[in-house]
C-alpha positions as CSV (number, residue, x, y, z in Angstrom):
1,X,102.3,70.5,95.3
2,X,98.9,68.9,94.3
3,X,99.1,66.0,91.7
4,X,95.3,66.0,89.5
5,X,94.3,64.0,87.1
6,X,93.2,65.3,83.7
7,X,89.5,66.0,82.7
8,X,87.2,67.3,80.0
9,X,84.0,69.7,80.7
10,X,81.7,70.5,77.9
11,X,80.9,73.9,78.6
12,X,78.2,74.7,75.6
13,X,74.7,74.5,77.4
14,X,73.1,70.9,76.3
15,X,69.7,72.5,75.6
16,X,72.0,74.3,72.5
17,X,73.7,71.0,71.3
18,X,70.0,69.7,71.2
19,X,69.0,72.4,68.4
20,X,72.3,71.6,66.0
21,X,70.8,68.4,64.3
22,X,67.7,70.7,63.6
23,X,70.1,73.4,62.2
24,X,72.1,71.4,60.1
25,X,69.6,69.4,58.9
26,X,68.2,73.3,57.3
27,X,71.5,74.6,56.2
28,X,71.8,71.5,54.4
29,X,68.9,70.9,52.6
30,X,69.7,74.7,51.1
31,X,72.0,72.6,49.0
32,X,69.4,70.2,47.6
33,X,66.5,72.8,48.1
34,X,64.1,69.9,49.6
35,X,63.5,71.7,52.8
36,X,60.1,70.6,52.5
37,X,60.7,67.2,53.3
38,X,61.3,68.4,57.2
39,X,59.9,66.6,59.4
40,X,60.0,65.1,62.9
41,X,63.0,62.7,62.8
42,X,64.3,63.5,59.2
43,X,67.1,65.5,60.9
44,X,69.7,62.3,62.2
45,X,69.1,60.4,59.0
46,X,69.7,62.9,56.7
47,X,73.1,64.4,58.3
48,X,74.0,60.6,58.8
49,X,73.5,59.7,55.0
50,X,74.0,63.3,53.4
51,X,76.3,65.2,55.4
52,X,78.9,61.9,56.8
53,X,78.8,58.7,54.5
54,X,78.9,61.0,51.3
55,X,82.1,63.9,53.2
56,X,79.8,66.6,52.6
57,X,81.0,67.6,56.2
58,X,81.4,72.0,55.6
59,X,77.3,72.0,56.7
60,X,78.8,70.8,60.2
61,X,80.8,74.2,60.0
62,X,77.7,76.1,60.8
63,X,77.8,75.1,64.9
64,X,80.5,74.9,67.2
65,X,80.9,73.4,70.5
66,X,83.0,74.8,73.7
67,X,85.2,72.5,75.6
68,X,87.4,73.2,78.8
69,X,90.3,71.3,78.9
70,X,92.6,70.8,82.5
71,X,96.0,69.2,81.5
72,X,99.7,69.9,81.7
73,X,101.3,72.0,79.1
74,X,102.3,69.6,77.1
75,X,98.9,68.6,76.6
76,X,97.9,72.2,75.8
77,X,100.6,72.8,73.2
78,X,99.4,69.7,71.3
79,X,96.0,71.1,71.2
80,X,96.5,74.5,70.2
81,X,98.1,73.1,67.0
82,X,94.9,72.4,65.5
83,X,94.5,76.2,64.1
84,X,90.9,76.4,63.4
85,X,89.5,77.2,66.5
86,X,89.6,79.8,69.3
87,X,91.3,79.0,72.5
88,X,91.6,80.9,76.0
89,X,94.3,79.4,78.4
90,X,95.3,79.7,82.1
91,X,98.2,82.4,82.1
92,X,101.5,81.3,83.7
93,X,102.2,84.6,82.9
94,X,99.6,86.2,85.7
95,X,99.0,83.1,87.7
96,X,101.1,83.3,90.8
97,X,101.2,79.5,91.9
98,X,103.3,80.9,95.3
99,X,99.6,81.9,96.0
100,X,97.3,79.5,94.6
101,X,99.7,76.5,95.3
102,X,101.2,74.3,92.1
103,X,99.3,71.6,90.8
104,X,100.9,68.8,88.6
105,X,100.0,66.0,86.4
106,X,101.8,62.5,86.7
107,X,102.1,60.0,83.5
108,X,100.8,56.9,84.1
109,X,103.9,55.2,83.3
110,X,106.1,57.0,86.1
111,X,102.8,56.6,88.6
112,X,103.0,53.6,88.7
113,X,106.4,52.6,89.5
114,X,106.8,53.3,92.9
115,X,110.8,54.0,92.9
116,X,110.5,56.6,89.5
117,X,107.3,58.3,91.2
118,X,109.2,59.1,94.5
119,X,111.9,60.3,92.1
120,X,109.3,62.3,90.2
121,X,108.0,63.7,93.0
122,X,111.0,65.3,94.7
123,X,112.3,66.7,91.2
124,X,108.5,68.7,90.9
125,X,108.9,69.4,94.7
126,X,112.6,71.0,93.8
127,X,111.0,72.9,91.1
128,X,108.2,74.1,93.0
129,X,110.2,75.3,95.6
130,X,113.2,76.9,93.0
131,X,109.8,79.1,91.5
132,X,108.9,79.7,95.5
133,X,112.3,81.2,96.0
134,X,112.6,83.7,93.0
135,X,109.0,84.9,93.5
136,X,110.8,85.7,97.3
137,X,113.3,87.4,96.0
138,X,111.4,89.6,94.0
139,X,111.2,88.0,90.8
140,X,107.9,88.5,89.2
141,X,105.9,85.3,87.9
142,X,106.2,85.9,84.3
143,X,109.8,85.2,84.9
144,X,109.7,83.3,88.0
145,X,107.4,80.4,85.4
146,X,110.8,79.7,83.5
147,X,111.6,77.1,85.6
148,X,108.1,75.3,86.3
149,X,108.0,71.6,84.7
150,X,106.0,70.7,81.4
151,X,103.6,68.5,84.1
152,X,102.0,71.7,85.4
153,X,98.3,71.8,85.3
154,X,96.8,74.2,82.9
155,X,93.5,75.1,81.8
156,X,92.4,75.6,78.7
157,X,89.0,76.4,77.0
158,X,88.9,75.5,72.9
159,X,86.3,76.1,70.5
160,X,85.8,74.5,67.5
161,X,83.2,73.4,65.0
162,X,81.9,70.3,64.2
163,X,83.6,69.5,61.3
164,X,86.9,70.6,63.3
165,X,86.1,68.4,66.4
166,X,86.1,65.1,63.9
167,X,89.0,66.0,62.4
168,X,90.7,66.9,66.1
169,X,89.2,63.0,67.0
170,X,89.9,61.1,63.9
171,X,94.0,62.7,65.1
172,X,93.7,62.5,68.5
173,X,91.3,60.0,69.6
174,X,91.5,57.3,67.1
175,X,94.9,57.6,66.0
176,X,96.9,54.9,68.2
177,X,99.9,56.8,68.0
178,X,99.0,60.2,69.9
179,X,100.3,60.9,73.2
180,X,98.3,59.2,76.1
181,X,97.4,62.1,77.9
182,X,95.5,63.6,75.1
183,X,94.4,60.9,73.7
184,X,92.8,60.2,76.8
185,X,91.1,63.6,77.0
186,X,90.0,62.7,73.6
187,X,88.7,59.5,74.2
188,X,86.6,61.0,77.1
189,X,85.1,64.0,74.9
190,X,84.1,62.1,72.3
191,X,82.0,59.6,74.2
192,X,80.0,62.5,75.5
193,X,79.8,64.2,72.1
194,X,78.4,60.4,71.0
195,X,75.2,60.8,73.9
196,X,75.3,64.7,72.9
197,X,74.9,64.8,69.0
198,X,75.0,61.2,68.1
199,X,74.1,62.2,64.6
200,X,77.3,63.4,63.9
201,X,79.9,61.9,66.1
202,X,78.8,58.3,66.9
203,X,79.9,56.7,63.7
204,X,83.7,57.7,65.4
205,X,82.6,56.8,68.6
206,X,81.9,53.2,67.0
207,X,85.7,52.8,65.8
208,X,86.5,53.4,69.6
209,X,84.4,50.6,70.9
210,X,85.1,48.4,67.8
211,X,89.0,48.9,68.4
212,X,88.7,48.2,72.1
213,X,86.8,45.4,71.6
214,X,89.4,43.9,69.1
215,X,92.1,45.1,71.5
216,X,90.6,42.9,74.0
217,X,91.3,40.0,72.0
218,X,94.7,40.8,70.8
219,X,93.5,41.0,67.4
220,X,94.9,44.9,67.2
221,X,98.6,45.8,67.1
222,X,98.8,49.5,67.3
């Protein structure tokens, strides 16, 4: 048993993220026919004043980003309820963990209390080594899974567009009540989508850093 920690990868090429405040900034100005006011630098403002402030946010449709995901499965099956995108996710189905070796996630709150994590522990380890024994016996991994914990790693890819991705941060990231691992992930993602595509993301990324600030000084109850 391995114990890893969860983790986001951005796997759309950054030279492509570059062009989207280009493209948007065309597709949009379709709607207001003044795509002759292009220029250098007329992209950020304009999807900043015309696309965000005013919620004209289906332009953002128009370009998606890729994201891999590595998390347990209850992670996963929080994400994959957000409909409108396309995922592609480790298969406990095919993957034979006998083989590769089974690697778990630990919640913060049981990691670090030192009696609970021992306990932890040797209930995965029991697991682990109940999934060993029917893949022994014959028992194929599809079947053999039924008795892995919810803390196994998985990996997930998701795609969504922009638009989607706000919505998936204003619910995951920003919201104080979503679970911590996710919330976590979230957190992560959308600080790099801030550097990435500021344009369209930091206004959400300023929430985070406003909130933590205020959380800092007790001034936030979630």
């Amino acid at each position: 048993m391995e114990i890893v920690s969860p983790q986001v990868i951005v796997e759309t090429p950054p030279e492509h993220i570059e062009e989207y405040v280009r493209m948007i900034e065309r597709y949009g100005r379709v709607c207001y026919k003044s795509e002759e006011r292009i220029t250098e630098g007329t992209a950020e403002p304009f999807i900043q004043k015309y696309m965000i402030e005013r919620g004209h946010e289906s332009v953002l449709e128009h370009c998606s980003v890729t994201v891999r995901f590595i998390c347990d499965r209850s992670a996963s099956h929080q994400l994959v309820r957000h409909r409108l995108g396309s995922f592609s996710q480790e298969s406990q189905r095919y993957c034979n963990y006998g083989k590769k070796g089974l690697q778990v996630i630990c919640p913060p709150s049981i990691a670090r209390r030192a009696a609970l994590y021992d306990h932890w522990c040797a209930h995965v380890e029991q697991a682990e080594n109940e999934y060993n024994y029917l893949l022994e016996a014959g028992i194929p991994p599809e079947d053999a899974r039924s008795v892995l914990p919810n803390c196994t790693k998985t990996e997930i890819v998701a795609t969504f567009n922009l638009r989607q991705w706000r919505h998936v941060f204003q619910q995951r990231a920003l919201n104080p009540r979503a679970q911590w691992q996710i919330r976590e992930l979230m957190t992560e993602l959308l600080k790099q989508f801030s550097k990435l595509i500021p344009a369209v993301f930091e206004d959400m990324q300023r929430k985070i850093l406003y909130k933590l600030v205020f959380e800092q000084k007790g001034d936030v109850d979630d």
